[in-house]
C-alpha positions in Angstrom: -21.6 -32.9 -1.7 -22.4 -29.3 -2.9 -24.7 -28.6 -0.3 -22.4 -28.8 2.1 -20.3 -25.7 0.9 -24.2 -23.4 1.1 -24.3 -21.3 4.0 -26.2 -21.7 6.2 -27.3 -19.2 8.6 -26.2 -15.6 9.4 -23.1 -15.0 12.0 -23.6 -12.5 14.3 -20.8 -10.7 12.8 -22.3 -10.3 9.6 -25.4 -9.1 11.7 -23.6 -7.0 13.2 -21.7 -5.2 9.7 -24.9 -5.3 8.0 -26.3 -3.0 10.5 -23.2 -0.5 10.9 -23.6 -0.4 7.1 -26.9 0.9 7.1 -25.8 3.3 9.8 -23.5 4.5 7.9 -25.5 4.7 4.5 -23.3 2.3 3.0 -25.7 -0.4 2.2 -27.6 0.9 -0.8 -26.7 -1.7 -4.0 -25.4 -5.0 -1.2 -26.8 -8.1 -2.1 -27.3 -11.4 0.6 -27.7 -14.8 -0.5 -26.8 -14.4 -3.8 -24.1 -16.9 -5.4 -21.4 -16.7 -7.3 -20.5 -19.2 -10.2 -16.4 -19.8 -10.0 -16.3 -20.7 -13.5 -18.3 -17.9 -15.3 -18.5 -15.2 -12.5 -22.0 -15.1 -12.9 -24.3 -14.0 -9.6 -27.9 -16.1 -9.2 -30.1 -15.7 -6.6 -29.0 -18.5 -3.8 -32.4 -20.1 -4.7 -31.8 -20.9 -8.5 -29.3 -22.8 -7.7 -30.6 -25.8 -6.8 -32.5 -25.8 -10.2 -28.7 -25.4 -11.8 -26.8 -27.8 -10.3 -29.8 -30.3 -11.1 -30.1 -29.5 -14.5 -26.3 -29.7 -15.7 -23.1 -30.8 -14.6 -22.7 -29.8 -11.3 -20.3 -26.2 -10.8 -18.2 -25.0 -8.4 -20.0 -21.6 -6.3 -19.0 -19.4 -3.4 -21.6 -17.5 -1.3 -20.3 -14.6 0.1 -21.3 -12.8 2.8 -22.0 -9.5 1.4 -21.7 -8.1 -2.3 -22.2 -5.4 -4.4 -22.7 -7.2 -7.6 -22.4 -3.8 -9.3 -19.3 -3.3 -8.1 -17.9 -6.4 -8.6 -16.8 -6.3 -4.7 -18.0 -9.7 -3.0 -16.9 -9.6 0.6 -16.2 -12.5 2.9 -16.0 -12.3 7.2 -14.0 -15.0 8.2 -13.9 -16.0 11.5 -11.1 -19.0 13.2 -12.5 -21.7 11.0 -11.0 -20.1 7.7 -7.5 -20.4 9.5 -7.2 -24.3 8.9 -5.3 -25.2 6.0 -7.8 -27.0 3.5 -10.3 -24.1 4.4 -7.8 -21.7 3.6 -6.8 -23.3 0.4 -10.7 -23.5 -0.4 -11.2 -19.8 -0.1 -7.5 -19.0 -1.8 -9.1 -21.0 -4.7 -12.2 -19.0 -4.6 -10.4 -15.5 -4.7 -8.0 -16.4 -7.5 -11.0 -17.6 -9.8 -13.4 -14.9 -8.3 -10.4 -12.3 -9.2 -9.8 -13.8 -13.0 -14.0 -13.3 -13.8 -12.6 -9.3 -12.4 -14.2 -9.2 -8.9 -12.5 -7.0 -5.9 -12.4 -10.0 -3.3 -12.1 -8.5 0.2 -11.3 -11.2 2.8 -11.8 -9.8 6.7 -10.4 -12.4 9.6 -12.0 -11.9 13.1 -12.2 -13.2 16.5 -15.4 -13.9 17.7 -17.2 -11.6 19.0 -16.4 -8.9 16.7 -15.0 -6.0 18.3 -16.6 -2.5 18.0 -12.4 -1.8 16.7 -12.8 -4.4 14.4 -16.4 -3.5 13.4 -15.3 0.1 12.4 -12.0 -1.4 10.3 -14.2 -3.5 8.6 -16.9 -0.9 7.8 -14.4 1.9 7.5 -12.4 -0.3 4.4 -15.5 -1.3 2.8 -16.8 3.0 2.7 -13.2 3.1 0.7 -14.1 0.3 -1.6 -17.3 1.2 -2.8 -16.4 4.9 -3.3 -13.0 3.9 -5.6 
């Protein structure tokens, strides 16, 4: 069922990226719980979706973690889970349609807990993203 592919709650590691964006002024224009259609490329507010997939056919969607919708840069922190096969294949899928609709898909693996190294690779790629 669709639902099952919503996120649900907030890892810690996002938590934790979230807040070392701030720190690092690197937050202004990123977007939470906003979803992505995989065959349009068009961003709703988590919330209308429900109303969507009710009203037509239903539609494939990814939710990722953080985006900057202006900058077409959706970002995804995947932790152990996103090494088993059929999740992989899931979010290879999602990248490939995400990149044809012309999004910058940036996939970071972790260990959990995130490392403070980590933390600063992840941060320090995305400052290089958003000022491209």
């Amino acid at each position: 069922m669709w639902k099952e592919h919503m996120k649900v709650g907030v890892s810690s590691a996002e938590v934790l990226v979230r807040s070392e964006l701030q720190r690092r002024n690197l937050h202004h224009g990123l977007m939470t719980g906003q979803v992505i259609m995989l065959d349009t490329g068009e961003i709703i507010p988590r919330e209308n979706l429900l109303k969507q997939q009710n009203s037509e056919k239903r539609r494939e969607f990814t939710v990722p973690d953080l985006l900057w919708a202006t900058k077409k840069l959706p970002v995804y922190l995947d932790g152990p889970v996103h090494k088993r096969r059929g999740v992989r294949n899931r979010d290879n899928r999602i990248t490939t349609k995400l990149t044809e609709h012309g999004f910058n898909v940036t996939r970071f693996c972790y260990a959990p807990p995130l490392s403070k190294k980590r933390l600063k690779e992840i941060t320090d790629k995305i400052g290089v993203l958003l000022n491209e």
